[in-house]
Every structure is written in C-alpha cells, then in structure tokens.
N, C-alpha and C positions, 0 to 999 in steps of 0.2 A: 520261493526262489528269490534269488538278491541277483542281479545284474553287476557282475564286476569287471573291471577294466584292469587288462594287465598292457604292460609298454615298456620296447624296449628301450634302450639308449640312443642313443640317436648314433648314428653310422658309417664311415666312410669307405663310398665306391666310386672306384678311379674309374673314369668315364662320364660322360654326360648324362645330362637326365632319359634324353631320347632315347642313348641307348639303352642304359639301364631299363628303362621301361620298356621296349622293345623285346628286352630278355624275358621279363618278368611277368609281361601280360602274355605273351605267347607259352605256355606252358610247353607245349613241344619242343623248345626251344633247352626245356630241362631233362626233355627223356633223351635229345641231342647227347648232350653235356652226360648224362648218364650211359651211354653208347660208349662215346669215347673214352669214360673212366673205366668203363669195364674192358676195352681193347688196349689201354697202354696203363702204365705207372701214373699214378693219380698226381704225385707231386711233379715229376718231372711234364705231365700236359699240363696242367695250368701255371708251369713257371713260376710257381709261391711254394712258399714251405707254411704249412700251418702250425702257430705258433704252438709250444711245448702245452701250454695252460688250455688250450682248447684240442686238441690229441684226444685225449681222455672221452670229453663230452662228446666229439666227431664219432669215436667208435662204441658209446654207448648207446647213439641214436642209430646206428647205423646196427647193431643187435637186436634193440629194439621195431623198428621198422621193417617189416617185410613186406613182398608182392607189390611192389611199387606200379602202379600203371598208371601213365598219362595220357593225355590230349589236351586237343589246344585249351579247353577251357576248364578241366578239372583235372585231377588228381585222388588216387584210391588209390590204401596203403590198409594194411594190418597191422595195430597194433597190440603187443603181447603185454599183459593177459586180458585188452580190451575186444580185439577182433576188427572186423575190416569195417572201414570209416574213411571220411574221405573232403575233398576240399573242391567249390565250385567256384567260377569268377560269374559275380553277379551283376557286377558293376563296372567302368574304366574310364577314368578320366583320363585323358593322354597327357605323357610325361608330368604326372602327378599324383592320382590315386588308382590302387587297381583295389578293388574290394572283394572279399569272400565269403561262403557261407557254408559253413557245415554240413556233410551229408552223413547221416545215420551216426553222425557221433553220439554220445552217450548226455551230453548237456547239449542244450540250442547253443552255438555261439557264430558269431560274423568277427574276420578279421581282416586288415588291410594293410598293404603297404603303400605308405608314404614317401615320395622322392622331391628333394629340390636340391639344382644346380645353383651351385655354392661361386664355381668358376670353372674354366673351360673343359676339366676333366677332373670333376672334384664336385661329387652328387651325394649328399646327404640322405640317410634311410632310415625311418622309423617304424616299427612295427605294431599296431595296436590290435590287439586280441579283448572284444568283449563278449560274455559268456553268462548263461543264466545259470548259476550256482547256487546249490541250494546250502544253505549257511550251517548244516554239519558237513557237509562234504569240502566247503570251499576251504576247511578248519585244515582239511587231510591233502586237497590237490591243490590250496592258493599258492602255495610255494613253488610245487612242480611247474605250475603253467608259467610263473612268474620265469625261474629260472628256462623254459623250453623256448619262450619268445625270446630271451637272448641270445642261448644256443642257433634258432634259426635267423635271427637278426647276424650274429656271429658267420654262419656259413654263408649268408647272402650277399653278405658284405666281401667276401673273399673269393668269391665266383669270379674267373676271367673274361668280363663284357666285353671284351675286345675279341676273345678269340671264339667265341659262341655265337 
C-alpha cells in the first residue's frame, strides 16, 4: 500500500469562517439543506445558479450516490458499483479543521476540510483526502479521487451558509 494525498483548490465561501464551520461540522445541518432541496426548486432555494461546467459533474454524483443518511457526526451513502460506505468526524478544531475518517470504504483513507477567513465574508476551503492505495489500483482510481475532491470542493463551496 502507498499512502496518497489528493487536494483540492483552494475555495471561495461567502461567509465567515464561523459560519461556514458551523455548517460543516454539524452534519445535520446537510440532511437540513437536503430536506429543503427535495421540497422546492434546487436553484431557485439557494439563490445561485450552478455554473454550466459543473452541471454535468452535479448530476453525475448525484446518479452515482445513493441512500443518503445523516447525523450529526457521520454520513452513509452507497456508492454504485462499490456499495454502502460512509464518512465519520473524528476530529474538530473550531473555525478551522473538521477532520474525517472512512467507514467500511473499500481503502483506509481520513479526509478534512480546511477553513480560513480571508475578510469579513470571504472564507477560503481546502479539501485534503489521504488514502492507503495500493499502487496498481491508484494507477485505475488516482484520477477519479483526484477529480471527486474537486467536485466536492466544487459543491461545498456553493452551499448557501447564510440560509442553512
């Protein structure tokens, strides 16, 4: 096994740090946001239009992803054709790191997200995913993961932390 690091771009989320991490460490906070997307028009409740280039990736995660269930500190989700797997908070440093850790996924891996306030509603996000990959496999999925931490870099960043 070879321990690899993937990482997103770094990120911009209108709002502060506090709140952002407020959103983020509180995971019910995402089955929230998940409620309300399934009771009205997705683009018309968060007030943004997602832009045309990320469209595509939005509803190819959103096929792939099923049986979504939350609480405050984890997350379980099925993924097709790997099956159900799932994400825990193992660690939180306020308005700075919220860290995670793999449950029954198919490689060990811990991943985190990172926050700093930039200026008064202008909070930076980084996403680092590391992963024990075993170095024929990372040959087939270093790519996927690479592009998936942007994708949810991508979508975390365009959450309404104002209205959640």
């Amino acid at each position: 096994m070879s321990e690899s690091t993937y990482t997103s771009s770094v990120k911009r989320i209108v709002g502060s740090e506090q709140r952002a991490y407020a959103v983020l460490s509180d995971l019910n906070n995402l089955s929230r946001l998940r409620e309300r997307l399934e009771a009205a028009d997705a683009a018309q409740l968060l007030s943004v239009s997602v832009p045309e280039d990320k469209q595509d990736a939005l509803n190819q995660l959103r096929e792939k992803i099923k049986d979504l269930q939350i609480d405050g500190d984890s997350l379980r989700f099925t993924v097709e054709p790997m099956g159900q797997m799932g994400l825990r908070i193992v660690d939180r440093e306020p308005c700075k790191t919220i860290k995670f850790e793999g449950e029954n996924t198919p490689i060990p891996l811990h991943f985190w997200i990172q926050l700093k306030q930039v200026d008064e509603d202008d909070t930076r996000m980084k996403l680092t995913l590391k992963a024990d990959v075993p170095v024929m496999i990372k040959m087939m999925i270093g790519r996927k993961l690479e592009e998936g931490i942007e994708r949810m870099a991508d979508m975390l960043s365009m959450l309404p932390y104002d209205k959640i």
